[in-house]
N, C-alpha and C positions, 0 to 999 in steps of 0.2 A: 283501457284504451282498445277500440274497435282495429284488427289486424285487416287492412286492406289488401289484396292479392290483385294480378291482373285479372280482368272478371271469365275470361272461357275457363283459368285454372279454378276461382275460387267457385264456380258455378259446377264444375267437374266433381271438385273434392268434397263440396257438400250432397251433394246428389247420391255419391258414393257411400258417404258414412252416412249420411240422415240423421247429420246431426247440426243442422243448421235452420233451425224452427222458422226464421223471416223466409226463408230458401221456399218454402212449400205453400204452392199455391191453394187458396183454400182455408190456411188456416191460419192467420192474422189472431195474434196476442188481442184482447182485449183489455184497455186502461178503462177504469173508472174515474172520466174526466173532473175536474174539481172535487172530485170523491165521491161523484155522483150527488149532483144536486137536485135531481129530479125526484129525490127523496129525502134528500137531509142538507141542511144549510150548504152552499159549498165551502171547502177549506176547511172546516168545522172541526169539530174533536167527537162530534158523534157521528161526522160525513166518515171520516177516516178511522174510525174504533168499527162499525157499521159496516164498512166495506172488507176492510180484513174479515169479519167474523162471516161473512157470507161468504170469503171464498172469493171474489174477483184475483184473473191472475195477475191483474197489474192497477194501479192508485195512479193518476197524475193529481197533483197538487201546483199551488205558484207559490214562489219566497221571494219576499220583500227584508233585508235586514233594518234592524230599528239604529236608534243614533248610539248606543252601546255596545253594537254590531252581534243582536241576538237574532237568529234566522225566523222567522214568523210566517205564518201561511195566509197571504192576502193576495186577491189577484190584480191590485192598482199599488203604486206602489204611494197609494194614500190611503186613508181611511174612507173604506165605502160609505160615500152619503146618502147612497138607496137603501143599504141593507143592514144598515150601522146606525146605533147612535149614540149620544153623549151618557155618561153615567149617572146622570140624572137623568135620564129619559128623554131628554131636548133632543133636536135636531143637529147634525154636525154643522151645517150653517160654510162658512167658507174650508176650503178643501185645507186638510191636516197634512203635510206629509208626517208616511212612516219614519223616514231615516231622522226628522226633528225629534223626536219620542222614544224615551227610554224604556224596556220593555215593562218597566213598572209604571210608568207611567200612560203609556198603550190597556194595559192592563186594568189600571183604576180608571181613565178615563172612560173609556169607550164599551162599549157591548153590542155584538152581531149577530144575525140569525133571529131573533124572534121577530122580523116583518114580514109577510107574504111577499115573494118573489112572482114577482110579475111573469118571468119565463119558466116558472114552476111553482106553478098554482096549489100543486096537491105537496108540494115539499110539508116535510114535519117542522115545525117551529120550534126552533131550541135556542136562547139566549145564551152568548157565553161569550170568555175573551178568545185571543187569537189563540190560538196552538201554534206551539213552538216546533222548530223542527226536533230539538231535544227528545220532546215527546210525542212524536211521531216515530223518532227512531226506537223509544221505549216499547212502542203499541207495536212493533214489530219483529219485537225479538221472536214471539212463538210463534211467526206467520215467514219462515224463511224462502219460502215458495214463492210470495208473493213480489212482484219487480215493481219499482220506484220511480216515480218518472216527477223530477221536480224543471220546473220553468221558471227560472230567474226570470224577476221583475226587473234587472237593472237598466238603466236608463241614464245616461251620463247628465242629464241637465235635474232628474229627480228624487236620485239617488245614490247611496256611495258608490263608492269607486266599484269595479269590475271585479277587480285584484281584492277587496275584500270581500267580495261573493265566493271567490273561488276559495279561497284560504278559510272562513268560516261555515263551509258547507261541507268540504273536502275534510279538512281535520277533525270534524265531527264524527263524518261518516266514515273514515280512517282509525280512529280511535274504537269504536264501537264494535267496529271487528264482523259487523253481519255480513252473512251470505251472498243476502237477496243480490239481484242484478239492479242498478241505480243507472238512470241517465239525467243528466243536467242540458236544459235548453237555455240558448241566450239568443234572443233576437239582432243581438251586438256582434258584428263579427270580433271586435275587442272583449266582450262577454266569452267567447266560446274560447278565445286563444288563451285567455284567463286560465281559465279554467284547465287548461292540455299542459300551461307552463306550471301549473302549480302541482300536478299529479297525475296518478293515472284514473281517469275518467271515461264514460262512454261519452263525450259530450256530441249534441243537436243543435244545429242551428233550422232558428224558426224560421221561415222562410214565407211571404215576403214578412217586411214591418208595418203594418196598418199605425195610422193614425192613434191619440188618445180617443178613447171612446166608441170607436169602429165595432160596430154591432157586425153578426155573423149574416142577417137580413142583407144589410148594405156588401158585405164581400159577397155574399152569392148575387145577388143584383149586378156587384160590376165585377161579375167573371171574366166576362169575355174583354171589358177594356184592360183590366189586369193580366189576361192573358198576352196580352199585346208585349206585354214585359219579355215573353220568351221565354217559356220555364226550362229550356235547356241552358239558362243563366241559372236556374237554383244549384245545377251541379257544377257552377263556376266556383258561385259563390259560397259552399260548403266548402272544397276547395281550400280558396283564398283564407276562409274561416278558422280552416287547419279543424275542421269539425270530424266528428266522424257519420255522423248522421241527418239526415234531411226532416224536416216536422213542416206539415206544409196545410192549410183546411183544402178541403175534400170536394169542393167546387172548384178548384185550380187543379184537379190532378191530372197530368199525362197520362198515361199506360205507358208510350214510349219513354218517358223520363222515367218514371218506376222503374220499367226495365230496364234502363243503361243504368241506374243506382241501385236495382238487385245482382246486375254484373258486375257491376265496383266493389260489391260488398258494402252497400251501403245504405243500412237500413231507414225505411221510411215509417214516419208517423205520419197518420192522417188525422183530422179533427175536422169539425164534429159533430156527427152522425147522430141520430135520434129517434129518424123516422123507420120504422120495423122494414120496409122496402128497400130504403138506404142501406142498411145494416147488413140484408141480405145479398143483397150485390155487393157488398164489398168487401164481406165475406170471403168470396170467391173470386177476388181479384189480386195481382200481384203486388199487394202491399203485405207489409212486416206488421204494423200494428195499428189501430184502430181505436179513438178515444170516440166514448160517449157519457153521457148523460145518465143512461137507461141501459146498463149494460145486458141487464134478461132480455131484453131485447133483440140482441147480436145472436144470431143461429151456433155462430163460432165461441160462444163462451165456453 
């Protein structure tokens, strides 16, 4: 769990030691968002084996639990009908939820990854089933540098409960004993409080909650109506969240609100960044960490 201080002390104390990485302007963590899809399926088991061996210092991934409550890496908490299909090769046809499906049965059904992704055209094509977080946590034993940034999928009308996100992600990652630095997002303010009652966690709240289906085109399109929201509510609503952390995309960012939540101590995620221009200005602005696509890209890797 993320130590908050008043912010002119906890702004003082880190300035002092230099030893607080989000603190210093300039140099923003870079995640490998969905494990860098702009080169290998996202969520994948060659996206996430691929990024570790190159070295990014940080992986974001999404979990979805199945109906046997096994953690899985998928970013709907359905079976993607763009990127996915049946094990027969047929089309998914009406939407599956994950939480219906046991993980063996997720597993002999379905196969993801070998279609062209329309938003990453030059992605490598690799068919396979989901990866577990199990084996995520394996792929990461000899990589203890690298920091973990997973995104619960939960969703109270789509999937289980909250309280079982928190208890099977945390006792896993409890059990396993690694190093690495881990943060868990919930878009659910009940998602993030989950998570804080059940252990010690860095947990994020995502901040706002878009629609099903809400493309990153249309949030940057309605910046400025969703700006109308008041992003000095996003530091209410971490807050009330009992979060420790703010995750926000990167067409909605303050400067002012970064900086009242790098005086709080309260590190920001931004997403997601692509374009080499993008990458470089934000680089050098006051945010903690930065998710892309195309992480060589970021000046800051």
């Amino acid at each position: 769990m993320l130590v908050r201080m008043p912010g002119c002390y906890a702004f003082v104390l880190c300035v002092a030691l230099q030893g607080c990485g989000f603190f210093e302007s300039g140099e923003p963590r870079v995640f490998a968002h969905r494990a860098a899809p702009g080169h290998w399926p996202e969520n994948s088991r060659t996206a996430v084996i691929n990024s570790i061996a190159r070295g990014y210092p940080g992986i974001e991934v999404d979990i979805v639990l199945t109906a046997d409550r096994v953690p899985v890496l998928a970013h709907e908490p359905w079976v993607n009908e763009e990127l996915c299909r049946r094990g027969d090769g047929s089309e998914i046809g009406e939407r599956v939820l994950i939480r219906d499906l046991s993980l063996e049965e997720l597993h002999t059904g379905f196969r993801c990854g070998g279609i062209r992704d329309e938003e990453h055209p030059d992605a490598e094509l690799v068919e396979d089933t989901h990866m577990t977080l199990d084996e995520l946590i394996d792929a990461l034993r000899d990589a203890p540098a690298v920091e973990l940034y997973l995104d619960t999928k939960y969703d109270p009308e789509l999937t289980l409960d909250a309280d079982d996100f928190a208890r099977e992600i945390l006792d896993r990652w409890s059990d396993a004993g690694l190093p690495n630095q881990l943060y868990v997002e919930s878009t659910w303010a009940q998602g993030t409080r989950a998570l804080e009652e059940h252990g010690e966690v860095n947990s994020v709240l995502g901040w706002p909650r878009f629609p099903d289906g809400e493309s990153e085109a249309a949030i940057a399109g309605g910046a400025d109506l969703l700006g109308a929201l008041g992003l000095e509510h996003a530091l209410d609503e971490v807050e009330a969240a009992r979060a420790d952390g703010l995750s926000m995309p990167f067409q909605l960012v303050d400067w002012q609100v970064a900086r009242q939540a790098r005086d709080q101590g309260i590190p920001v995620f931004i997403w997601t960044m692509n374009r080499r221009g993008t990458l470089e200005r934000y680089c050098d602005q006051p945010v903690d960490y930065i998710m892309t696509d195309y992480p060589e890209r970021a000046p800051c890797l």
